[in-house]
MARKOLFI-569792 format. One record per residue (C-alpha): residue in one letter; x, y, z. Coordinates in steps of 0.02 Angstrom, whole numbers, plus 50000, padded with zeros to 5 digits. Example, Ala and Ser with C-alpha at 12.3 -4.5 7.8 and 13.67 -1.06 7.14 Angstrom:
BEGIN
R residuo     u     v     w
R       a 50615 49775 50390
R       s 50684 49947 50357
//
This chain:
BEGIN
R residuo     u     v     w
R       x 57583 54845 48331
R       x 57580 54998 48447
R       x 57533 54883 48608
R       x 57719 54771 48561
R       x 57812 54937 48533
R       x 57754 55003 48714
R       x 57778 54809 48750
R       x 57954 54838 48704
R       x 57972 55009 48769
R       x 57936 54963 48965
R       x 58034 54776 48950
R       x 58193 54904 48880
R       x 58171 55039 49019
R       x 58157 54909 49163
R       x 58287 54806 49071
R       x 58384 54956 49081
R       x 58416 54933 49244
R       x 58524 54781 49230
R       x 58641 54889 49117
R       x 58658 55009 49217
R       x 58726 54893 49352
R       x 58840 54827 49222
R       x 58898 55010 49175
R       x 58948 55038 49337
R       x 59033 54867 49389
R       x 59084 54818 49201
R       x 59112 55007 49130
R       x 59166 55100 49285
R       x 59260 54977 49389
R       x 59313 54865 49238
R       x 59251 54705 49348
R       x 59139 54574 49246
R       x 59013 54518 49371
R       x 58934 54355 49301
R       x 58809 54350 49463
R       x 58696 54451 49374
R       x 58568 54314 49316
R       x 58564 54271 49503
R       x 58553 54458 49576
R       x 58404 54474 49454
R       x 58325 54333 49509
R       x 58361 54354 49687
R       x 58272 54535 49682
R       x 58119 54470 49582
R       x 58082 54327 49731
R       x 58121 54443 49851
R       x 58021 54587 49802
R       x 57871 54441 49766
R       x 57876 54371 49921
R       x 57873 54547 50018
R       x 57727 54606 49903
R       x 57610 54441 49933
R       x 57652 54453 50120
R       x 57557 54632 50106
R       x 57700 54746 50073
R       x 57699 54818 49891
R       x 57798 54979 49959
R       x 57907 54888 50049
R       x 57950 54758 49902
R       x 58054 54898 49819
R       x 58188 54930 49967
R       x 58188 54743 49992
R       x 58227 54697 49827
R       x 58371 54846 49820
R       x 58455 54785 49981
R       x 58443 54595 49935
R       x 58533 54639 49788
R       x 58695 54749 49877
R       x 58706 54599 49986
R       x 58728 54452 49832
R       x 58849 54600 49790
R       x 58931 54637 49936
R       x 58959 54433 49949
R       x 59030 54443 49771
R       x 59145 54574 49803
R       x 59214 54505 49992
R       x 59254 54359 49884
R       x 59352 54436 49772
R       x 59449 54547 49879
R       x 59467 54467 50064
R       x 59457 54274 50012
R       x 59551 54293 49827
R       x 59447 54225 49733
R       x 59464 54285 49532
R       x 59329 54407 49492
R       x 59232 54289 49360
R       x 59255 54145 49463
R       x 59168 54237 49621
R       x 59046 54288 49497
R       x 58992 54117 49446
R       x 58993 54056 49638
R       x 58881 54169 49682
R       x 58770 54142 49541
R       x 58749 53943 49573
R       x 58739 53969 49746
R       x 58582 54085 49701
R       x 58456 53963 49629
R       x 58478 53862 49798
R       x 58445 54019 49897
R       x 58324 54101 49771
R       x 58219 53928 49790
R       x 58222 53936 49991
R       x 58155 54123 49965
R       x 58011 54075 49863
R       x 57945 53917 49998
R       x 58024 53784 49898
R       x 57941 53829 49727
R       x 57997 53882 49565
R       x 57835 53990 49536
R       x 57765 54109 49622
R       x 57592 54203 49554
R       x 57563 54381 49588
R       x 57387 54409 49488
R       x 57296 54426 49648
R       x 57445 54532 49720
R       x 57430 54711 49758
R       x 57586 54788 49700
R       x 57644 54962 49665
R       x 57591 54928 49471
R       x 57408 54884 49517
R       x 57428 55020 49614
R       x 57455 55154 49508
R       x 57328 55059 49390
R       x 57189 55129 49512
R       x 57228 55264 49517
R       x 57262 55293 49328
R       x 57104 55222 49268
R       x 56996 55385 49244
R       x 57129 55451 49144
R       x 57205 55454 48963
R       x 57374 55393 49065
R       x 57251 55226 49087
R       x 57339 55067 49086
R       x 57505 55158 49061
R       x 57544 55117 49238
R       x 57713 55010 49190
R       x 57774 55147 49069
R       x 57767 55265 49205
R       x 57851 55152 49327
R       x 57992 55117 49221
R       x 58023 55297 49184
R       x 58025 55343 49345
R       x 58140 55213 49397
R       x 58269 55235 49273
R       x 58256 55436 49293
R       x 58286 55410 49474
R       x 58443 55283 49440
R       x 58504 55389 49296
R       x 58541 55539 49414
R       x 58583 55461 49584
R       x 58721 55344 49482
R       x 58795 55530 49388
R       x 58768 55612 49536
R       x 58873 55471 49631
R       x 58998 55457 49496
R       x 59069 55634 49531
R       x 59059 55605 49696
R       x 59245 55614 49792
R       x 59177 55409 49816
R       x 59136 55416 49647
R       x 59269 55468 49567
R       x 59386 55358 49674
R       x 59290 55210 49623
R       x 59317 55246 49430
R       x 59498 55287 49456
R       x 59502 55105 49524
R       x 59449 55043 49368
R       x 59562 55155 49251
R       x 59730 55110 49376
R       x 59703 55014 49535
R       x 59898 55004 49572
R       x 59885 55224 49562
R       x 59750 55218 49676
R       x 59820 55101 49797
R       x 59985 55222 49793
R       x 59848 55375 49845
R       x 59819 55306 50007
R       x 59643 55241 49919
R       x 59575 55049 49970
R       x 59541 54970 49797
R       x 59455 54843 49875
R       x 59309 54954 49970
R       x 59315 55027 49801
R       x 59266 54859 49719
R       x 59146 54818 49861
R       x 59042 54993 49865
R       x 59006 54984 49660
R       x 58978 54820 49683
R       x 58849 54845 49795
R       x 58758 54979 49715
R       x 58783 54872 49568
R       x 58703 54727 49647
R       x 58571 54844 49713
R       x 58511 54935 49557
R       x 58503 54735 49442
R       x 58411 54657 49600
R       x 58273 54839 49589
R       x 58260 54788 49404
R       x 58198 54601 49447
R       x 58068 54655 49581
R       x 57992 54777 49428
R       x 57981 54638 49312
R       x 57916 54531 49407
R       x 57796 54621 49484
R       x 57756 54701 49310
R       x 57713 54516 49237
R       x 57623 54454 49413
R       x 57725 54330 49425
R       x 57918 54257 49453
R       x 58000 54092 49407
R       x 58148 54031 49447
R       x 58215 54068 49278
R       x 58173 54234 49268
R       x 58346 54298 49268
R       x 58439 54165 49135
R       x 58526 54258 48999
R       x 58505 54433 49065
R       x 58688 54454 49079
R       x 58704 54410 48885
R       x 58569 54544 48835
R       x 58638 54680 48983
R       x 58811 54655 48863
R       x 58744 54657 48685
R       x 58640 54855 48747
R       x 58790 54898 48851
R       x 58903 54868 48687
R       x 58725 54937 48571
R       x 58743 55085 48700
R       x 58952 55120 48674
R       x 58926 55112 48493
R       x 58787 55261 48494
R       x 58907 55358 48622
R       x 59076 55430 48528
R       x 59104 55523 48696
R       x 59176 55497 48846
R       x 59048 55585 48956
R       x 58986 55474 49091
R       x 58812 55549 49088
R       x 58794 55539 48895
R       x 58847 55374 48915
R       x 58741 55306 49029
R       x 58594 55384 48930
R       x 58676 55287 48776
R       x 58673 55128 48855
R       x 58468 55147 48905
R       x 58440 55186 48733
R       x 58544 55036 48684
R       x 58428 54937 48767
R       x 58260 54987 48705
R       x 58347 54947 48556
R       x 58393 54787 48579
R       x 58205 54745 48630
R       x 58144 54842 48475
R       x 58260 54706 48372
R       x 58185 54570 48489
R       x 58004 54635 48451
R       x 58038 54638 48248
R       x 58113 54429 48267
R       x 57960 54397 48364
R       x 57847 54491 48233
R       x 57939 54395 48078
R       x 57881 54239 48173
R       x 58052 54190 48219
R       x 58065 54047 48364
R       x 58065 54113 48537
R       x 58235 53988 48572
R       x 58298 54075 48423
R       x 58331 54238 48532
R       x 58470 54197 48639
R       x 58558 54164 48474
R       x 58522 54342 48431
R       x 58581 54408 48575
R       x 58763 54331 48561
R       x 58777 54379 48377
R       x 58756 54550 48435
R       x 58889 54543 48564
R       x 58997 54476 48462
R       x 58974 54621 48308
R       x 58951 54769 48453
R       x 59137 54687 48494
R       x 59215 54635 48340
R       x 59164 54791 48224
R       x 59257 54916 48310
R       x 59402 54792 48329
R       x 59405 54760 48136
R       x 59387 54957 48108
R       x 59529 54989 48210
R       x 59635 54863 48131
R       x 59573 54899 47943
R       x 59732 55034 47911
R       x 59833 54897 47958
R       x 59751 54771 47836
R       x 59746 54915 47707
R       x 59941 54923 47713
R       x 59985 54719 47729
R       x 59875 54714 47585
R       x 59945 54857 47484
R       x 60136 54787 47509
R       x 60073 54608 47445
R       x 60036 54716 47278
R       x 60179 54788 47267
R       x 60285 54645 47305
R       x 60173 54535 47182
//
């Protein structure tokens, strides 16, 4: 039980990643980016394919940049060409799997188990000591320690703060002599950058990368993000984006406890949009319960 709880741990903190993308494009800059399956993917093959060629360093920057480009293409769509914002998104995700397959030599698998990468590593290195074959823990940690204060550090940032004003009122911003749309493209860049980072760790974490890798990620990124609001009352950014990593390691902690009551793996996907839908609809229903209260009270009196 202790190996599927660390299991869980590591899948949340790299997963982590992805939400932390979404907190700054879906949170920050209130735009839903549905290439997210397809930046994920795109920075798992990427990251794969610059780790077999001899690179395991080199995988990580790779991975990062491959992702603010799928961004940057996301974003030029939606602001130069006019393209709505969840239609760009789903361009840019179909036109992934073609590009996604060229990256990998024209497979769908690629197998890292012979792969040096910057988890075997650290495994080396670790193996003489009680941290032994806690190589991906350690990873992950660092990883989401590093994004967790370069994204808070960013967000009060002159850039920063411009961006999130974009979100809250682009027609205000566009009145402060402020470019909404190099807003848009810069967070969703980074964005891209940081979901793309989380890919190349998974991948490289498993040894391998399929072409599916990224399907559904978007749906689980939501259900924490939302798992990650509820936990956070307050409006501080850097509380929040602490909630929403914590939201995720509990969403794999659910995952872990279906898997353990020998619920079917299809099954899970199911899961993850009932939770969307009660980390949306609960505080919806809350807020509208006084008004429920009172509709129902007046029926009693009238009756």
């Amino acid at each position: 039980m202790s190996l599927l709880l660390q299991t869980a741990f590591e899948l949340g903190l790299i997963s982590s990643l992805v939400v932390l993308a979404l907190f700054l494009s879906y949170s920050m800059l209130n735009v839903c980016d549905l290439s997210t399956d397809g930046c994920f993917t795109l920075g798992a093959c990427t990251g794969a394919v610059v780790a077999l060629a001899g690179h395991p360093y080199l995988s990580i920057p790779a991975a990062f940049f491959a992702g603010v480009i799928s961004g940057l293409v996301t974003s030029l769509l939606q602001t130069y060409i006019g393209i709505d914002s969840l239609l760009s998104g789903i361009i840019v995700n179909t036109a992934m799997f073609s590009i996604n397959i060229a990256i990998m030599g024209n497979s769908s698998l690629l197998n890292m188990n012979k792969t040096e990468t910057i988890f075997t590593i650290l495994k080396d290195a670790l193996s003489n000591t009680f941290l032994k074959n806690k190589q991906t823990l350690i990873i992950a940690i660092i990883a989401v320690t590093i994004v967790l204060i370069v994204l808070n550090l960013f967000l009060k940032t002159r850039l920063g703060i411009a961006l999130r004003a974009t979100g809250n009122n682009p027609a205000m911003v566009k009145s402060s002599s402020i470019n909404p749309n190099v807003m848009t493209i810069v967070g969703l860049c980074l964005s891209g950058g940081i979901c793309a980072l989380s890919g190349c760790l998974l991948a490289q974490s498993q040894k391998s990368v399929n072409i599916d890798i990224g399907q559904g990620f978007l749906t689980i990124s939501l259900a924490s993000l939302l798992i990650g609001r509820i936990l956070s009352r307050s409006d501080s950014i850097p509380l929040r984006s602490i909630c929403a990593v914590i939201g995720t390691i509990i969403f794999r902690l659910i995952y872990t406890i279906a898997l353990r009551l020998n619920m079917p793996a299809y099954m899970l996907r199911l899961i993850s949009s009932i939770i969307v839908v009660l980390a949306i609809g609960i505080p919806y229903l809350k807020g509208r319960y006084p008004e429920f209260k009172r509709r129902l009270e007046a029926r009693k009196e009238n009756a």
